[in-house]
Steps between C-alpha positions, in 0.01 A plus 500: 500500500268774366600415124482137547134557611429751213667244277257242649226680495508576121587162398137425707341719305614397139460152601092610527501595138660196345363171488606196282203306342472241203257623151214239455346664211577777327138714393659744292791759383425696849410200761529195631379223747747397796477154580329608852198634282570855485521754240794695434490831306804600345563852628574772242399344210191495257458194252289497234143358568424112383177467319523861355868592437589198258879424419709709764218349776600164446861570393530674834341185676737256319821695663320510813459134510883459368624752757341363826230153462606250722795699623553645853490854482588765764262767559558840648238775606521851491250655700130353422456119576228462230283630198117578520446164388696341772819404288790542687698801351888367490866554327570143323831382513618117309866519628629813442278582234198758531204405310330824513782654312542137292171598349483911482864489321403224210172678415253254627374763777502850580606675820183608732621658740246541820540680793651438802619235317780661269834420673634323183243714239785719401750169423160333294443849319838481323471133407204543315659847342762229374254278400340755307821666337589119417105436381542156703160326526170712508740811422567400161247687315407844557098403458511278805667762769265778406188202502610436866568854590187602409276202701458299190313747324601501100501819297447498098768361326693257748306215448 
């Protein structure tokens, strides 16, 4: 009877972090709008910034919006409910397909990796090491990674 409670106990508890919800809008490579009105913010990931990144800003918005508009999404939490901005910090899930990873491992975002949380940071590292060894998306030229690395700040001769 003790393991049946322990058994019920945990399914409690990962029930908390998981939610299903349906994508109204999607507002970029990194977040979206549930149909409720609230924000999600992909966790572990960092797409580029529309209005000042160009191409692999909206690229990474047009595989958002393929991945998940309209669609109903799971999303599971690690530890913190939301961002500073109020965004709800989440794992999304279309089936049995993670869209965090979707978009670190074809280029279109990097991994960002903030603490506490990182419980998937190690799986999102090596996707975009493929990504880069593969020079999928934004990894495709060598100018662009050390551009981003750097903050966005170009040096002589990698214009």
């Amino acid at each position: 009877m003790h393991a049946f409670k322990r058994l019920a106990d945990w399914f409690r508890s990962e029930s908390q972090n998981r939610e299903e919800a349906t994508v109204q809008h999607v507002i970029d490579g990194d977040s979206v709008r549930l149909t409720d009105g609230r924000e999600v913010r992909y966790i572990g990931v960092d797409a580029a910034e529309l209005g000042s990144d160009g191409v692999w800003a909206e690229a990474a918005k047009a595989a958002n919006i393929r991945l998940v508009q309209g669609k109903r999404v799971r999303l599971e939490r690690e530890v913190s409910e939301t961002d500073r901005y109020g965004r709800l910090l989440r794992h999304v899930y279309v089936g049995d397909r993670w869209v965090n990873g979707e978009l670190v491992g074809g280029g279109l975002a990097r991994a960002r990796l903030i603490a506490p949380d990182t419980q998937r940071g190690a799986e999102l590292v090596k996707l975009q090491e493929a990504a880069q060894r593969r020079r999928r998306g934004m990894w495709r030229t060598r100018v662009w990674w050390r551009f981003w690395e750097r903050g966005g700040k170009m040096t002589n001769g990698e214009q």
